[in-house]
Backbone as JSON, one array per atom type, in Angstrom:
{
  "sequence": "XXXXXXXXXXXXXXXXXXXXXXXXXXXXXXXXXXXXXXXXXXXXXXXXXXXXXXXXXXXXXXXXXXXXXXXXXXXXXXXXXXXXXXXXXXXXXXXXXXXXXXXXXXXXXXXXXXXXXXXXXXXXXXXXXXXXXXXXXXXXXXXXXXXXXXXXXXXXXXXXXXXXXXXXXXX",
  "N": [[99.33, 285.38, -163.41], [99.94, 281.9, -163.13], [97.79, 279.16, -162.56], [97.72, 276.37, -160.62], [96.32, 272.94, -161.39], [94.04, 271.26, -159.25], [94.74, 268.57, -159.1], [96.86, 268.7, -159.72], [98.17, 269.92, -158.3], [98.14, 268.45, -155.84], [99.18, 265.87, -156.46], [101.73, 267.09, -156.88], [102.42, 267.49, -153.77], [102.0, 264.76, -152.97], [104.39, 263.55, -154.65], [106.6, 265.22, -153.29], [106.09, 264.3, -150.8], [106.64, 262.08, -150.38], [109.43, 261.29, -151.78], [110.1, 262.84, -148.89], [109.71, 261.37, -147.25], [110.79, 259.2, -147.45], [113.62, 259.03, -146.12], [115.33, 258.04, -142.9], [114.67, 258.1, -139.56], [117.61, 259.6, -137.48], [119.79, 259.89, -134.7], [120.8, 262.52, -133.41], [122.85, 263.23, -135.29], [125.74, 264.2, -137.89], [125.32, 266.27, -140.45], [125.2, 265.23, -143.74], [127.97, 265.47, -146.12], [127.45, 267.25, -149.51], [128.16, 265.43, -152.81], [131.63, 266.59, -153.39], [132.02, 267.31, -156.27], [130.01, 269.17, -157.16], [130.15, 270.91, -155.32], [130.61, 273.88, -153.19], [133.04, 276.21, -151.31], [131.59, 277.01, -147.72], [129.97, 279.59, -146.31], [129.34, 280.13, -144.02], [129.68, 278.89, -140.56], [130.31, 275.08, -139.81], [128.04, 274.35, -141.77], [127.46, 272.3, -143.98], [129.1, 271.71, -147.36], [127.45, 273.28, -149.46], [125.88, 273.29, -152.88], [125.85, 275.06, -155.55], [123.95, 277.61, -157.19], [124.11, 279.17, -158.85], [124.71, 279.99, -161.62], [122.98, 278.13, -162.67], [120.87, 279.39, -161.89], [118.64, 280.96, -163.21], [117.7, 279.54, -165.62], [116.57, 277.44, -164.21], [114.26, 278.37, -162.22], [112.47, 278.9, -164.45], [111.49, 276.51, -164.85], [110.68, 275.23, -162.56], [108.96, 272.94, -160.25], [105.39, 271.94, -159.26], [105.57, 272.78, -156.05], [107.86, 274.83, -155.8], [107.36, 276.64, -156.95], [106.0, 280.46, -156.35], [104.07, 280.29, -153.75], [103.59, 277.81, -153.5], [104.18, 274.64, -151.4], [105.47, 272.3, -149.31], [104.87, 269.28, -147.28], [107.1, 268.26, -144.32], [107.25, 265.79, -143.47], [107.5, 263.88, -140.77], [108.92, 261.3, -140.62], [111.13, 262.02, -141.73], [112.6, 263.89, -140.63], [115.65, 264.63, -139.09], [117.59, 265.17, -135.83], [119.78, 267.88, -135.69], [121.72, 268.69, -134.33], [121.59, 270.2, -130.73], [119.12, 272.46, -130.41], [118.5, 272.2, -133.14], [116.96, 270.61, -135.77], [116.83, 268.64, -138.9], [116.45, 268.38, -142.39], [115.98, 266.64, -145.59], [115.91, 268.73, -148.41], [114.02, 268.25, -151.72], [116.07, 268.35, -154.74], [115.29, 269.87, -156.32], [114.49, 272.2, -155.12], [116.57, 273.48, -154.56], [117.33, 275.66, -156.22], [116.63, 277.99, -155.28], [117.6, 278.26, -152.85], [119.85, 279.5, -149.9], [123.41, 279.95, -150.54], [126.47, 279.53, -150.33], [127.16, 281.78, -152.33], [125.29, 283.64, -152.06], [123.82, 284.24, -148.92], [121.52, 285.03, -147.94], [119.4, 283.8, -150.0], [117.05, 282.67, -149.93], [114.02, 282.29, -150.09], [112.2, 281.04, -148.57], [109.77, 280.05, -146.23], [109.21, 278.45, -142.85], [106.03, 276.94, -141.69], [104.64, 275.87, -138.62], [101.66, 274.2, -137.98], [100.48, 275.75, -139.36], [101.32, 278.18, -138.81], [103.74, 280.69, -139.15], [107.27, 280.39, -139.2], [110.06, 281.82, -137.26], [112.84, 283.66, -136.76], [113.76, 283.62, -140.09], [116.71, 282.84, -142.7], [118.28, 282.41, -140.54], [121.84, 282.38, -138.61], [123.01, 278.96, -138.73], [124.17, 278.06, -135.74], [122.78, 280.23, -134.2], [119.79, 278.42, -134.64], [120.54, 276.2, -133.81], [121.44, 276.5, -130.76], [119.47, 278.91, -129.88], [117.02, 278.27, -131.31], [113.85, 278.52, -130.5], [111.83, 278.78, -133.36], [113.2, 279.34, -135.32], [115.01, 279.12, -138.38], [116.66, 277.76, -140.97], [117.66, 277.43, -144.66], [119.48, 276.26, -146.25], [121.61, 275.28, -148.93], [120.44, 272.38, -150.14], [119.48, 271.42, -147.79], [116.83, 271.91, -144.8], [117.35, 273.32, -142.1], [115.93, 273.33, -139.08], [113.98, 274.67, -136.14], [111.28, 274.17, -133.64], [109.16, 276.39, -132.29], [108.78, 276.27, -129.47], [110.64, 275.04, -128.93], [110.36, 272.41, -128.79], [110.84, 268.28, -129.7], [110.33, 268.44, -133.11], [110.28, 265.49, -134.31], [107.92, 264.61, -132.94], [106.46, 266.04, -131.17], [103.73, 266.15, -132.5], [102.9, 268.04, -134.27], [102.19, 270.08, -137.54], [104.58, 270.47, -140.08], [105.48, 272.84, -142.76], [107.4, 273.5, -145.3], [107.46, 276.28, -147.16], [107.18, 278.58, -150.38], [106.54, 281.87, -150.49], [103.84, 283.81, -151.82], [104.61, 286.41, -153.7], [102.7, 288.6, -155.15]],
  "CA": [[100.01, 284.31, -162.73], [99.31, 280.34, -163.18], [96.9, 278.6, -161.16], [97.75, 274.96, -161.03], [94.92, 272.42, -161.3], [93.66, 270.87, -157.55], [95.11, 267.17, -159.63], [99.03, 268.72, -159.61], [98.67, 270.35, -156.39], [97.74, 266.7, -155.1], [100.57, 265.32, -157.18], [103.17, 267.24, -156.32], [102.58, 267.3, -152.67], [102.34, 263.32, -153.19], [105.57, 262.96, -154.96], [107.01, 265.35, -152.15], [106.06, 264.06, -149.09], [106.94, 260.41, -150.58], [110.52, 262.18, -150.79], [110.92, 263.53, -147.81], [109.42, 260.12, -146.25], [111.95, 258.02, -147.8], [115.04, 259.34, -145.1], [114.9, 257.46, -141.55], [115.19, 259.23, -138.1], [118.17, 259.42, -136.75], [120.23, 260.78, -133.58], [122.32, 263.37, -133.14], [124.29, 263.01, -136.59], [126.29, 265.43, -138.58], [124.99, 266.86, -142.42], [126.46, 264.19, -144.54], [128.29, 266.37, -147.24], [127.02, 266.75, -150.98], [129.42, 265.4, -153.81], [132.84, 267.28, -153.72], [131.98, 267.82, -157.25], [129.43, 270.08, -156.82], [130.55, 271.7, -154.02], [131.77, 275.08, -152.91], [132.93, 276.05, -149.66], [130.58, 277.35, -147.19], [130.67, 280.76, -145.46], [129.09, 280.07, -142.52], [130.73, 277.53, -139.76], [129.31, 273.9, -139.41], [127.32, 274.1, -142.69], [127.59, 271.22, -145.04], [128.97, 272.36, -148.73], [126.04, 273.79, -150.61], [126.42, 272.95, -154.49], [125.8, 276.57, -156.16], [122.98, 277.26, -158.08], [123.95, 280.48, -159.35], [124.62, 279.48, -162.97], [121.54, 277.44, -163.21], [119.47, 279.74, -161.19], [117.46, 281.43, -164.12], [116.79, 278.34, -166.01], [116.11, 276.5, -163.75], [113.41, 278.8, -162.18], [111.61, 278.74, -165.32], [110.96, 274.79, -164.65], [110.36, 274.55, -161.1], [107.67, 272.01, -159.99], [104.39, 273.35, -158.44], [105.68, 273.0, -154.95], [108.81, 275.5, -155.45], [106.93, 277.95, -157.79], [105.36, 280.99, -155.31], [102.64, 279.32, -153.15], [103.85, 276.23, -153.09], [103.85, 273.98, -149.49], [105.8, 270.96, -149.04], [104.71, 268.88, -146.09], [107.96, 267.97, -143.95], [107.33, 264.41, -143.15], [108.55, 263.75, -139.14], [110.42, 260.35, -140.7], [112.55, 262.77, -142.79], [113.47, 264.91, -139.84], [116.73, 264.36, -137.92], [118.07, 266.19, -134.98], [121.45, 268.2, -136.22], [122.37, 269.63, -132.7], [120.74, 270.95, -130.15], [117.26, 272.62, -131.23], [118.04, 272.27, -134.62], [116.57, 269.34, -136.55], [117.62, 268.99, -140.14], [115.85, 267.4, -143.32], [117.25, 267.41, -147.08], [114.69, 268.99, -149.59], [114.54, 267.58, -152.96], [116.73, 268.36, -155.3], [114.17, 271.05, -157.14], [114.5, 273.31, -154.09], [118.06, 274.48, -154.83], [117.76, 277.34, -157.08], [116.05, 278.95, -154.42], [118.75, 278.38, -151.14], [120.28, 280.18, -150.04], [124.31, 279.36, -150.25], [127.81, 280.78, -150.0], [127.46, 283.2, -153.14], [124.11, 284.45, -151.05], [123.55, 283.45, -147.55], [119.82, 285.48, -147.94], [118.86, 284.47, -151.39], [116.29, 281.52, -149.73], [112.73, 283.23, -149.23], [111.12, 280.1, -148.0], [108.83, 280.21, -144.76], [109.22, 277.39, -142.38], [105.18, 277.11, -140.78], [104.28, 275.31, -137.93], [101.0, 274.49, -138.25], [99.99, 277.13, -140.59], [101.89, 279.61, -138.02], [105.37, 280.86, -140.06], [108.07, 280.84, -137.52], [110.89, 282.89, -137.72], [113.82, 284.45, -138.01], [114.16, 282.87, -141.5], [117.78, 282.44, -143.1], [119.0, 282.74, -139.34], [122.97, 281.23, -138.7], [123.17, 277.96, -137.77], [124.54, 278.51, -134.47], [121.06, 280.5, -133.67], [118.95, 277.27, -134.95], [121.12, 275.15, -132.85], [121.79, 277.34, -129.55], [118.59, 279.39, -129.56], [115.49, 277.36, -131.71], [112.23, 279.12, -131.08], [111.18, 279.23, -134.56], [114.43, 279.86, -136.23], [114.93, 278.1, -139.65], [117.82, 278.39, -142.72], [117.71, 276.98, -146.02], [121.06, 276.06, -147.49], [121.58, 274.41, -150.45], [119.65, 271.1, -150.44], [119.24, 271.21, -146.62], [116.13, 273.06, -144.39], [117.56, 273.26, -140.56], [114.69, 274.61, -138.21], [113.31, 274.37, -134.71], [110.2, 274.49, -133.24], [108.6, 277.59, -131.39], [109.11, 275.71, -128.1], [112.01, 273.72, -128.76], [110.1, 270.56, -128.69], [111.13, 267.73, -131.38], [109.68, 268.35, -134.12], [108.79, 264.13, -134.74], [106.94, 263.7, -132.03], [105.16, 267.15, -130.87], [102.31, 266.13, -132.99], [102.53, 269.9, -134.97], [102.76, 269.83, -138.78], [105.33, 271.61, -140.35], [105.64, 272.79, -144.25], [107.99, 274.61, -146.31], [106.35, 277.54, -147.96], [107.48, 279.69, -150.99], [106.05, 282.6, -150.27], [103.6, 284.26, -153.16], [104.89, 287.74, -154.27], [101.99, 289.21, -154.99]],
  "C": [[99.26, 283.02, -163.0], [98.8, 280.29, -162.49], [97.77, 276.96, -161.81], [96.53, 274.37, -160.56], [95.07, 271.9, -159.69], [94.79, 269.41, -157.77], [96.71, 267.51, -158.99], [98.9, 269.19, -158.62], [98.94, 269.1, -155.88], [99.23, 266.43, -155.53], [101.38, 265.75, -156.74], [103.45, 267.33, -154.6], [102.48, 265.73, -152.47], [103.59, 263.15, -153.42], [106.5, 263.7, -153.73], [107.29, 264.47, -150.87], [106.38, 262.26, -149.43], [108.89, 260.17, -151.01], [111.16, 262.42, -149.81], [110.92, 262.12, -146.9], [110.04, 258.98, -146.38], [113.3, 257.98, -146.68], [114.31, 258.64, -143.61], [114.94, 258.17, -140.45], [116.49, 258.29, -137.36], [118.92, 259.59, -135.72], [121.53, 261.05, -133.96], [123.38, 263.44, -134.39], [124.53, 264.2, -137.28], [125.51, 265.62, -139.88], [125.78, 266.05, -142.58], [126.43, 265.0, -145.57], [127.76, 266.45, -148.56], [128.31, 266.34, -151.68], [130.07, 266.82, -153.88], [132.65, 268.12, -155.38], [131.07, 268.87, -157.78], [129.49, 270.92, -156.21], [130.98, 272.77, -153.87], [131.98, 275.28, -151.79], [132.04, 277.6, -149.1], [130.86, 278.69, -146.35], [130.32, 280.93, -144.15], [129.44, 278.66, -141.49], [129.79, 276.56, -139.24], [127.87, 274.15, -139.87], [127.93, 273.21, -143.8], [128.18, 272.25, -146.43], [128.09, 272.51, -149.0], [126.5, 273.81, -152.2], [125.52, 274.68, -154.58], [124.83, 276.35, -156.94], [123.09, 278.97, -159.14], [124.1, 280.77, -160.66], [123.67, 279.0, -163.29], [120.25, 277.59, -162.88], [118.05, 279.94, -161.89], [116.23, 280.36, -164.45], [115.99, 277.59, -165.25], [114.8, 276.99, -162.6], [112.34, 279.08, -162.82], [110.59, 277.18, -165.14], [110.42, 274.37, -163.69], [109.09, 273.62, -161.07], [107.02, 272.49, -159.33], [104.92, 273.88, -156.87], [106.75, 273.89, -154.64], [108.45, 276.75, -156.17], [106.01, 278.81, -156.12], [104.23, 280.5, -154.8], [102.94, 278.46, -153.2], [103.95, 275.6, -151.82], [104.7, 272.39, -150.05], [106.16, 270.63, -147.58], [106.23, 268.33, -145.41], [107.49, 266.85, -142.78], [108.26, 264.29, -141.71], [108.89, 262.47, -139.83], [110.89, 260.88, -141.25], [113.38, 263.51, -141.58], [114.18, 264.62, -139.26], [117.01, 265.67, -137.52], [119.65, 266.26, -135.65], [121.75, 268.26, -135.17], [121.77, 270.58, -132.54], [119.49, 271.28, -130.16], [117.06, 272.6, -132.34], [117.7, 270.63, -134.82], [116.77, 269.84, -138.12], [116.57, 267.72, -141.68], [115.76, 267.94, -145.08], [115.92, 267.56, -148.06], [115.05, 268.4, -150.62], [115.23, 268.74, -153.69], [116.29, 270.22, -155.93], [114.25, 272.23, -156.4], [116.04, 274.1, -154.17], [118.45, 275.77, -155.47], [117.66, 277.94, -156.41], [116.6, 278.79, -153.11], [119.52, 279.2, -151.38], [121.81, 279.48, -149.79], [125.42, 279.99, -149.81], [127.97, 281.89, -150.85], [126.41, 283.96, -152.39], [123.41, 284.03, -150.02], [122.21, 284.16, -147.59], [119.25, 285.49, -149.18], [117.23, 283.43, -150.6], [114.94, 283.09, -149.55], [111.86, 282.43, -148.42], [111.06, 280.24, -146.65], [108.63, 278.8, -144.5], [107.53, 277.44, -141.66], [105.08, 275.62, -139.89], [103.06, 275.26, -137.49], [100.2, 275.41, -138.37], [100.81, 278.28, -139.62], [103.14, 279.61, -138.99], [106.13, 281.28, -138.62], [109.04, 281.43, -138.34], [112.14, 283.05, -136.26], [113.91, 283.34, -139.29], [115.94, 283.4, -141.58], [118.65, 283.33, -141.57], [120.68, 281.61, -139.22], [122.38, 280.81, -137.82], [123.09, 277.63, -136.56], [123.37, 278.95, -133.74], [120.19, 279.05, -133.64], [119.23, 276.35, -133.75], [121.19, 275.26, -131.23], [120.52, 278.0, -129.25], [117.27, 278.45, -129.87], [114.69, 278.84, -131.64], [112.01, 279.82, -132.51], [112.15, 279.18, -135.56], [114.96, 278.98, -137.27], [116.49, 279.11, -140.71], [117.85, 277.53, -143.54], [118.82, 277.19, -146.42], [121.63, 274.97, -148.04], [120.75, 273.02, -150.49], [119.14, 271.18, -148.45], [118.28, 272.49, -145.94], [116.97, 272.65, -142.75], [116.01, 274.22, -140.36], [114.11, 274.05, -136.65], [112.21, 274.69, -134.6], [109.88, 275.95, -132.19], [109.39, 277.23, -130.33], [109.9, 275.37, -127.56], [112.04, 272.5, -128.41], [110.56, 269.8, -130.07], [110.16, 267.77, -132.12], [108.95, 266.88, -134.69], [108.1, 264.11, -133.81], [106.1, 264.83, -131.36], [103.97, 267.06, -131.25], [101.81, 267.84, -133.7], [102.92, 269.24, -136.53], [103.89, 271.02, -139.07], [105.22, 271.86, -142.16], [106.98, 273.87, -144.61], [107.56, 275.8, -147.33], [107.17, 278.71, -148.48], [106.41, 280.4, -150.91], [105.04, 283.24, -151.51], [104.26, 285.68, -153.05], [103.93, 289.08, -154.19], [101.12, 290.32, -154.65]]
}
């Protein structure tokens, strides 16, 4: 397996978290949809389209950037995070993170681990509805978008907890 140098770790958690820190906070708002042209429809209710990655999964797992290859961490910036409803809060991964969501051809292809500092919360690729209605811990990855709540069901900007995204290693 690769190691990446300490330099691209840095780097790509730089270009990340400069990413995620570009989106503003805002209340209470819906998933704004991806382009129609991408789009397929969604199998689970009051989920945004998810563009498909299932044609460009392979390739495009060959390429990934360090932070989506196994072991990877991308910090989730509290100005990226908005509240979706309820206990969910919602914040759009880059682009690079798509091969690996999960969407409507596979609502459990995502493997990524939501932690709260360094703890992994859980249920992972839990519906919506859970995230939103229940929280403690409960996270889903679909298609460009992470939903997830905190343990507690405190907001995530302002608890003062970090959070990351974490492909899991294999190993």
């Amino acid at each position: 397996m690769r190691t990446m140098s300490r330099t691209g770790w840095r780097f790509g958690l730089l270009i990340a978290s400069a990413v995620l820190g570009l989106a503003g906070c805002m209340e209470d708002v819906a998933t704004p949809p991806l382009p129609a042209a991408r789009a397929v429809p969604t199998a689970g209710a009051g989920l945004p389209p998810a563009a498909t990655a299932v044609d460009e999964a392979a390739a495009a797992r060959a390429q990934l950037p360090p932070a989506v290859r196994a072991g990877g961490a991308l910090l989730i910036g509290t100005g990226a995070v908005q509240l979706q409803s309820g206990h969910a809060y919602w914040v759009r991964l880059p682009d690079e993170w798509l091969p690996i969501a999960s969407d409507a051809t596979d609502g459990q292809r995502s493997t990524v681990v939501v932690e709260e500092d360094g703890v992994a919360l859980a249920p992972g690729n839990a519906p919506l509805e859970t995230v939103q209605k229940v929280g403690r811990g409960s996270f889903l990855h679909w298609g460009v978008w992470l939903y997830f709540s905190s343990s507690d069901n405190t907001d995530p900007r302002t608890n003062g907890r970090k959070y990351h995204a974490v492909l899991p290693r294999t190993d």
